[in-house]
C-alpha positions as CSV (number, residue, x, y, z in Angstrom):
1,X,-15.2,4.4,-2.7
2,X,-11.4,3.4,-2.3
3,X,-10.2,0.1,-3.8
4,X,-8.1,-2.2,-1.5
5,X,-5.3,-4.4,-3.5
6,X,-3.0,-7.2,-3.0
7,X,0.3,-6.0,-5.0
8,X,1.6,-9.6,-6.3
9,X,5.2,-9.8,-7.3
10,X,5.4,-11.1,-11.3
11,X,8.8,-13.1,-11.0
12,X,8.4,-14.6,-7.9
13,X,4.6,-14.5,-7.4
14,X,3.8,-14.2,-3.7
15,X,1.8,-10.9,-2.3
16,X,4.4,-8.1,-2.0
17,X,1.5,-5.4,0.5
18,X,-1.7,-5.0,0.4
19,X,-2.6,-0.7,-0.9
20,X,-5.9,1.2,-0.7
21,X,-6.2,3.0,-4.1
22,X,-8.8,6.0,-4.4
23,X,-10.1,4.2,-7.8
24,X,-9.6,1.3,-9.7
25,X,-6.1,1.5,-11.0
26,X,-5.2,1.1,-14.8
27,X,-2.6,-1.6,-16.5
28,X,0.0,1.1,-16.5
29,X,-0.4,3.1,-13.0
30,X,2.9,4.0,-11.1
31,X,3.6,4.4,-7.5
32,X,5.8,3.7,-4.9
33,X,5.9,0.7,-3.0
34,X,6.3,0.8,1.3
35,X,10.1,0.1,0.7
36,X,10.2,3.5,-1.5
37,X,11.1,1.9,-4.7
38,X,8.7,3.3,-7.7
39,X,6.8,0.2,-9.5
40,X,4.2,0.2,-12.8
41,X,1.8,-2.1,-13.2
42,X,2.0,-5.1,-15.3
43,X,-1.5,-6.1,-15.4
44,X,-4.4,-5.8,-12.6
45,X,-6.4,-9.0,-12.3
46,X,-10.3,-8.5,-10.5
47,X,-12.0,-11.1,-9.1
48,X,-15.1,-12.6,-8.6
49,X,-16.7,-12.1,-5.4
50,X,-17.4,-14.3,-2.9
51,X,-21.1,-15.6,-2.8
52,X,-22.9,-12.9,-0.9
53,X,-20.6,-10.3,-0.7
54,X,-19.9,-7.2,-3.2
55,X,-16.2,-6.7,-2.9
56,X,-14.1,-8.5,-5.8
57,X,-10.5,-9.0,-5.1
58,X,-8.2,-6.9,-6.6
59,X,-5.0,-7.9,-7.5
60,X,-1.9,-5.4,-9.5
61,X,0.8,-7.2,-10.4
62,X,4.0,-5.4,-10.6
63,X,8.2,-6.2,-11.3
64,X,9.9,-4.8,-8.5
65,X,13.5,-4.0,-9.0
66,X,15.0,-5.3,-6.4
């Protein structure tokens, strides 16, 4: 089951993308971002589901460069 993300910028804090991980992605992952630049995780943040539903929100929060 792949995990969908919101990548949240952690200087500025609005939603950089949205990414489709194959698992649940740890504190320190790295990967590239759609512009090409190479980011590492700060901290991932889940969230509780909405009532009735079974997906959580995801949320990695990363320090781009740029």
């Amino acid at each position: 089951m792949s995990i969908a993300a919101t990548i949240m910028n952690s200087t500025t804090g609005p939603p950089i993308q949205k990414m489709t991980f194959g698992r649940m992605p740890k504190p320190w992952a790295t990967f590239h971002l759609e512009t090409g630049e190479r980011v590492t995780a700060d901290r991932v943040n889940v969230g509780k589901p909405a009532p009735g539903k079974f997906v959580a929100p995801v949320e990695v929060w990363v320090t781009p460069k740029g």
